[in-house]
N, C-alpha and C positions, 0 to 999 in steps of 0.2 A: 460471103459476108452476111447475106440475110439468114442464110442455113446457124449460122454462128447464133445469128443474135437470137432466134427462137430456141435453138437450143439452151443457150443460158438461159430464157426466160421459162420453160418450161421445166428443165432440170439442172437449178443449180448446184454446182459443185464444191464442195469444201473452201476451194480455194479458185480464184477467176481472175486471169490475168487479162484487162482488155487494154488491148495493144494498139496505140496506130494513132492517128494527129486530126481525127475529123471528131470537131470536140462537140458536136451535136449527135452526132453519132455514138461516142464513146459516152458522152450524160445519159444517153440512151439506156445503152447497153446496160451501167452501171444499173439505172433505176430498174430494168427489168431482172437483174438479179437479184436486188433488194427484194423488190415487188414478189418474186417467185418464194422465196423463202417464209416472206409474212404470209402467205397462202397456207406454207407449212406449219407457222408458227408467227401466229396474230399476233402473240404478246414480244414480241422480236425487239429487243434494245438495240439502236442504233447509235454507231462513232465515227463519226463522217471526221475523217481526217488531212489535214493537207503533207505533204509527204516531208516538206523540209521543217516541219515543227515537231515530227513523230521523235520522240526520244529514246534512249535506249532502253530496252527492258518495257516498254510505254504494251508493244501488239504482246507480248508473252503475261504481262498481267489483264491485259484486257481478254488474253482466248483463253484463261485458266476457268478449270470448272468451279462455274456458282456453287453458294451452300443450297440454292434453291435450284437449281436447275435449270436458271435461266436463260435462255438462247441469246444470241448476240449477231447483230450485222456489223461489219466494221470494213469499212471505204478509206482508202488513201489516197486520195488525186495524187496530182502531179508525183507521183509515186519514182518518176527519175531523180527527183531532189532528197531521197532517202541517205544518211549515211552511212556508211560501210559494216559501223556493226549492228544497226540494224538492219541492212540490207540481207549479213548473215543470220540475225533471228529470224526473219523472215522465211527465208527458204529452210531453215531445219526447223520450220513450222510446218511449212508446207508437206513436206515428207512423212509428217503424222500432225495432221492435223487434228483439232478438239471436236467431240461428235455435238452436234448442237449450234456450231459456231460456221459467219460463211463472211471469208475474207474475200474483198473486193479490191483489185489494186489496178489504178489505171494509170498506163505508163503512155506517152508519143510516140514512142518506138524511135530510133536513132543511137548515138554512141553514149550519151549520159547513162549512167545507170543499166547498162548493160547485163554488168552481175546480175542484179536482179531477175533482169525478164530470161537470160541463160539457166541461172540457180531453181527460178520456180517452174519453168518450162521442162528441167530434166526431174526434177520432184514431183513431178505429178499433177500442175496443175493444170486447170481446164482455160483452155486461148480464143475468146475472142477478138478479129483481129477488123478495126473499122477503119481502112486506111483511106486517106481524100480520093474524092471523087472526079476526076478530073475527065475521064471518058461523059462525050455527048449522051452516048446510048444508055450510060448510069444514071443522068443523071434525069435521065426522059421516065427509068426503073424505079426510080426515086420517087419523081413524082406521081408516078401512076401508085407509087404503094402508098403516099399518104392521103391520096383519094378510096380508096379503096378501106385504108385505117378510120375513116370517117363513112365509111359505108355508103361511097359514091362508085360510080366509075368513070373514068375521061378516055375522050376518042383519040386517035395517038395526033392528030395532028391538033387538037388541043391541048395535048401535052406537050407537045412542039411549041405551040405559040405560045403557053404558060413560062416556060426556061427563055423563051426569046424577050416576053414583057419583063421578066424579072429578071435575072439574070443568073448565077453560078452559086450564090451565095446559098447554102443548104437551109441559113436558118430562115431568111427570108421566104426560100422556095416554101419551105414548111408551113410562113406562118397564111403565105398567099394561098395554098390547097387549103388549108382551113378558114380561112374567109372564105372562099369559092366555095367550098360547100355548101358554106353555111347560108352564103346568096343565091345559090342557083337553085330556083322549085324543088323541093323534092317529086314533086308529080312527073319533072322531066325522067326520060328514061335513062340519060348519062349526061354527062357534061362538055359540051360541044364548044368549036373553035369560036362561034359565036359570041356565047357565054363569057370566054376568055375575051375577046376582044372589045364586050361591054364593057369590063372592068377593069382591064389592065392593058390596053393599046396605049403604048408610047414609050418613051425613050429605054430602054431596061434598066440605067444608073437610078432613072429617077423614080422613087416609089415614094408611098408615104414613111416607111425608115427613114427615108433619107432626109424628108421636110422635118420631119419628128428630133431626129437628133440636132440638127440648128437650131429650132428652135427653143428647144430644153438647154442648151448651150449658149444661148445667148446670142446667135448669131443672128442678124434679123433680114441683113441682106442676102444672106445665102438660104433662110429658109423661105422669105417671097419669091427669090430666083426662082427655085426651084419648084416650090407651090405654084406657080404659073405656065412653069415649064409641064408640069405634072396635069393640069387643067388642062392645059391646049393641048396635049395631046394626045387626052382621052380617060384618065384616070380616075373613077370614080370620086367622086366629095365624101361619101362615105366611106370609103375606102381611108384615105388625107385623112377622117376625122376619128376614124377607128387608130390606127397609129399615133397620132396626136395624144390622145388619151390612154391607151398604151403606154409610150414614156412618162405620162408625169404619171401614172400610177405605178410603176414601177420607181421611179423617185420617190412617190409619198413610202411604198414598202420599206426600201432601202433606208431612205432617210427615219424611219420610226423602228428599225429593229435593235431589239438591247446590245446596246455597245460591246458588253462583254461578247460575243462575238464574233469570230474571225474565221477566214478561206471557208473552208467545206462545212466548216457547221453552221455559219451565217447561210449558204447557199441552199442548205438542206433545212435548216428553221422557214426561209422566203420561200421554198418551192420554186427556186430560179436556179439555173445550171453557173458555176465562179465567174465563167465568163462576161454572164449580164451581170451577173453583181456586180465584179470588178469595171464592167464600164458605166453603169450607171454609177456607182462611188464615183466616180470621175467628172462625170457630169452636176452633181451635185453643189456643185461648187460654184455660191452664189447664189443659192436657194435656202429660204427658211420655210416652215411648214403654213404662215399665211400666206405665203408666194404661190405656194405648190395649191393651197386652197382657190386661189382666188382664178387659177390657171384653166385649174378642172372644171370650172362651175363654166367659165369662159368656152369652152369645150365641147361641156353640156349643152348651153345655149347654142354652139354652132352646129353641133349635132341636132336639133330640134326645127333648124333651119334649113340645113341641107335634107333634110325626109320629110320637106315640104312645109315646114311652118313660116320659110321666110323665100321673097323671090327671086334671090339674089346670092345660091351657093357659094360661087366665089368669093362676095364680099364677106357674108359669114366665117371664111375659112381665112382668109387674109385678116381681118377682124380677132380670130380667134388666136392667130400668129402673134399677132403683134400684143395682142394682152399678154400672151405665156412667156414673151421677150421681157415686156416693164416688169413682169410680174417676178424676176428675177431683184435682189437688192444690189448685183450685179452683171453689168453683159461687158458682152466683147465686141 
């Protein structure tokens, strides 16, 4: 799988089929293809598409040659919701493809839309394949590469206790390695079980994701639950206060991007993979932009408290809870 994804990202192919249901993975993938081609061609148009909105005729006038010679990136998520005749333009695209042009389609792999991933697989194109991770030892390979991707290294047995504080979740795992980096000295020589267990001892369900979305949601019992839970048993306040501000800044994103908008080109306008867009749209609900203002600033101030400006991190963090709840025009 990693053999895959550097290959795409150093030589992409005409055509790039990433296949497989680990959707952190496969937005990966995706942008390193993109990413490889702008390397080739800075001025690179992109058409980031969602599969079941692609119409017919829609990819053959987009890979037709410019009068100017202009290259083109063109992405089709959820690419199993394609219909059937463009399913067929598709693959007798693939089998001569346009020089200049680098089609990206990413499928879950399963029975949907099967044609498809069969059709461009015997046409020629190139397969990266990110299927979930569900093996212990992958997911230990995991985390040591995005310590590594931030120009760290970890000991294996705090790489062990890293999957054990957090848990299975890829996105999570990702965004905890890049915190942990970005906390632990660079003067240390790597990043030891220690280290992990200054920051993240305790329950694995409970992280600050998990205080972050109650309370963007409106839930106010479940996100002091949890924040408490999360305190007592070891979880850094700056940790809590980094995720906190996390969600409502992706709410301010979300909720201020132009309407006109929609699936993959909303997601590729935010620099956020459909996923978080589609669950932050979700969470939205109940929020106006002096909410989300008034939430952040709320945020700020516990963040200036927790890194020592006040003596009391928990109540800062509880405090900051409970404004991001009122600060809603609705809760639950």
């Amino acid at each position: 799988m990693w053999d895959a994804l550097s290959m795409a990202a150093t030589s992409p192919a005409p055509v790039t089929l990433v296949l497989g249901d680990e959707e952190l993975l496969a937005d990966r993938a995706v942008s390193a293809v993109v990413a490889a081609a702008r390397e080739v061609d800075p001025g690179l148009e992109l058409h980031d598409l969602l599969g079941g909105k692609v119409e017919p005729g829609q990819v053959s006038g987009l890979t037709s040659p410019s009068l100017f010679g202009d290259g083109a990136a063109i992405v089709i998520r959820s690419a199993q919701d394609l219909g059937k005749d463009v399913i067929a333009e598709v693959v007798k695209y693939t089998a001569r493809p346009a020089e200049g042009i680098v089609l990206v389609l990413a499928h879950p792999g399963g029975v949907k839309g099967k044609a498809l991933v069969d059709g461009v697989k015997k046409a020629g194109a190139q397969v990266v394949t990110v299927s979930k991770i569900t093996k212990a030892g992958e997911r230990l390979d995991f985390v040591k590469g995005e310590i590594r991707r931030a120009g760290r290294t970890i000991a294996p047995d705090a790489a062990q206790a890293l999957v054990d504080a957090v848990g299975s979740d890829l996105r999570e795992l990702a965004a905890a390695c890049s915190q942990l980096a970005f906390d632990t000295p660079a003067d240390r020589k790597g990043i030891d079980a220690a280290a992990v267990a200054r920051y993240y001892r305790g329950r694995a369900e409970v992280t600050g994701f998990t205080v972050a979305d109650a309370a963007v949601e409106g839930r106010l019992a479940d996100a002091l639950e949890q924040l408490r839970w999360a305190l007592g048993t070891g979880v850094a306040p700056v940790l809590l206060v980094s995720a906190l501000a996390g969600g409502l800044r992706s709410l301010a994103k979300v909720g201020g991007a132009p309407r006109n908008l929609r699936g993959g080109q909303l997601a590729s306008h935010l620099g956020m993979p459909p996923w978080k867009v589609d669950r932050v749209r979700r969470q939205l609900g109940g929020w106006r932009p002096d909410g989300i203002a008034r939430a952040i600033q709320a945020v700020a101030e516990a963040d200036e408290q927790v890194k020592g400006g006040g003596a009391d991190p928990a109540y800062a963090l509880e405090h900051a809870v409970q404004t991001i709840v009122a600060s809603r025009s609705t809760t639950r």
